[in-house]
C-alpha positions, 0 to 999 in steps of 0.5 A: 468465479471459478477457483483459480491460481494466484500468485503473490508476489510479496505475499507475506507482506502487510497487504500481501498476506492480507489479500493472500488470506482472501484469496484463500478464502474465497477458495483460490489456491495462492503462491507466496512468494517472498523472501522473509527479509522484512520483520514480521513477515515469518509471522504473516506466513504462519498466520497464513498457513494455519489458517490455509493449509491447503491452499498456501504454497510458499516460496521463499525467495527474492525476486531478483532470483528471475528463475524462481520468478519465473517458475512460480509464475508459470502457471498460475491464473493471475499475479498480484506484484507486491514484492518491492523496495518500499522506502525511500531513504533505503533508496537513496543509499542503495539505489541500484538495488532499489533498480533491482528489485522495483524495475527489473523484477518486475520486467522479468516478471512480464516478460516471463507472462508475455512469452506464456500462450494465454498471458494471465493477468497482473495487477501492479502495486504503484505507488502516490510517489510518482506524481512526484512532491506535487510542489506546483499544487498551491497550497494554504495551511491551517492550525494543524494541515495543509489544504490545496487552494484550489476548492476542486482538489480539496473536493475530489483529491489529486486524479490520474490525469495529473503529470508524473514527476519522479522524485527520488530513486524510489519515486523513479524505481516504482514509476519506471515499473508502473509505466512497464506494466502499463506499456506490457498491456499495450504493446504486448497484449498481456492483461495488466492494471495498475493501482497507485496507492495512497497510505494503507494501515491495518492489521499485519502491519509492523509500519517503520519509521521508513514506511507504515506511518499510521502502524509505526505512530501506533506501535510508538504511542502503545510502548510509550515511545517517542515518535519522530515526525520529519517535517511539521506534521501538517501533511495530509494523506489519505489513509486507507484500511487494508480490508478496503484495499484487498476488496480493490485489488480483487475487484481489478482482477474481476474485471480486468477485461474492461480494466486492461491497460488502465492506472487506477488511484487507490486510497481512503480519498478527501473523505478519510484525509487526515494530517500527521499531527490530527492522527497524533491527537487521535492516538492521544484520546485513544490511549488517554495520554500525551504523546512524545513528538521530537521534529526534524528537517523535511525528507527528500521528495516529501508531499506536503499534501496527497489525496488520492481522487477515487472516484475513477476506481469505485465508480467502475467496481461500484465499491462500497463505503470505505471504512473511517479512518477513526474506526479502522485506527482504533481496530488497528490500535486494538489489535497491536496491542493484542500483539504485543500483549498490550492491555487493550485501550479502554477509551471508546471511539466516539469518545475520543472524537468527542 
């Protein structure tokens, strides 16, 4: 692929800097776009411009500033549309800002693409969140997960012929964006895809108690601090190692001809599932003592059980093996330590899957 201009919007964000970072190295001039207001995120962008000097642009701003929006989209060769309002408790304190950022940016976003000659593309970060707390999906629960009762949802996860149900204004704000990208490819003609993800951990994640689940149980488990769980921690998601996700996102844009229009599920799947307290455990054998857990009540909208069927995605990209979970969350674990000047875990994986 010849190289070309991106811009990401969010781009000094968990996944945005890292694919920003890929981009640049594949040999792609990239736009970042972000407003700096999440922690860590001056520090993704140092990481970005000392790796990347030549090929890092920032911009500073929020994409509620539509003219700087629009200016950096001007013309550039392709939009990764990071840049949102993630949590759903910040949702339901402030939802018109949550409208702000997660709807309207992003349809001023397009439009400022659909008024362009040649519309370039736009891959859009959705969210599991609108297919809402699939409370209609049966469910039986183990010592330590929730299972659906259905053998074929355990086998192959939630797809994307399941209805769309928003729940929360976050669940509404994300899906109204994610059904405007799609409406833009097919009444506008502007080259757009979606990707609905599932959880995804990895390095330059600083996960909160509001989003980042696996980061945030890891940052808690390596400073000895207690973790809250919301809920009984027998929910299960799929979790999915960024390296994996970036490799998503630019294999969508790769393909965006035959992709155009299309809603894709993107997460680690059935075979990288794994429940809230299975990953405390793990956590545990990693750094060879307990952990302290406090519970509280269940959160608005919360799933008892999400697994992203994905096989619509690799099928059509022919994506290699996605990394395990054990792996991917051990080499996380390492590389917060790393830090925040931690000494390294000394237990290796195998041993504590034993």
């Amino acid at each position: 692929m010849r190289p070309a201009h991106a811009l990401v919007t969010g781009g000094a964000g968990f996944i945005g800097s890292n694919l920003a970072d890929r981009l640049a190295r594949d040999g792609h001039t990239v736009t970042v776009f972000d407003s700096l207001q999440r922690p860590g995120s001056e520090r993704n962008l140092d990481w970005l411009l000392s790796r990347h000097p030549d090929r890092i642009r920032p911009v500073r701003a929020d994409v509620r500033d539509h003219k700087a929006l629009e200016a950096a989209a001007a013309e550039v060769d392709v939009v990764f549309h990071f840049a949102a309002q993630v949590a759903v408790t910040t949702s339901l304190v402030e939802p018109l800002d949550d409208f702000a950022i997660n709807v309207a940016a992003t349809v001023h976003l397009l439009d400022a693409l659909r008024r362009r000659a040649e519309p370039p593309p736009l891959i859009f970060a959705s969210t599991n969140k609108v297919y809402g707390d699939l409370g209609n999906v049966a469910l039986v629960q183990t010592n330590d997960s929730y299972l659906p009762d259905t053998l074929s949802l355990r086998r192959d996860g939630i797809g994307e012929d399941r209805p769309l149900d928003f729940h929360t204004p976050y669940g509404c704000s994300k899906g109204a964006a994610d059904q405007y990208v799609l409406d833009y490819a097919r009444s506008f003609g502007v080259p757009t895809a979606v990707l609905r993800m599932s959880c995804i951990y990895g390095q330059r994640q600083m996960g909160t108690e509001d989003q980042g689940w696996v980061a945030h149980f890891a940052i808690r488990a390596l400073e000895g601090q207690p973790i809250s769980i919301f809920g009984d921690g027998c929910q299960v998601r799929d979790v999915l190692d960024v390296s994996d996700a970036v490799a998503a996102y630019v294999g969508v844009w790769r393909n965006i001809d035959r992709l155009r229009g299309g809603a894709f599920n993107l997460g680690g799947g059935p075979a990288n599932a794994v429940s809230l307290r299975q990953l405390l455990r793990y956590l545990e054998s990693l750094l060879q003592r307990p952990l302290r857990v406090d519970y509280s009540d269940w959160r608005a909208g919360d799933q008892k059980y999400y697994v992203s069927d994905t096989r619509a995605l690799i099928n059509v990209l022919d994506m290699a093996p996605f990394v395990s979970w054990t792996d991917g969350v051990a080499r996380l674990v390492r590389w917060l330590a790393a830090e925040r000047g931690l000494p390294e875990p000394a237990m290796r994986v195998e041993e504590a899957l034993s």
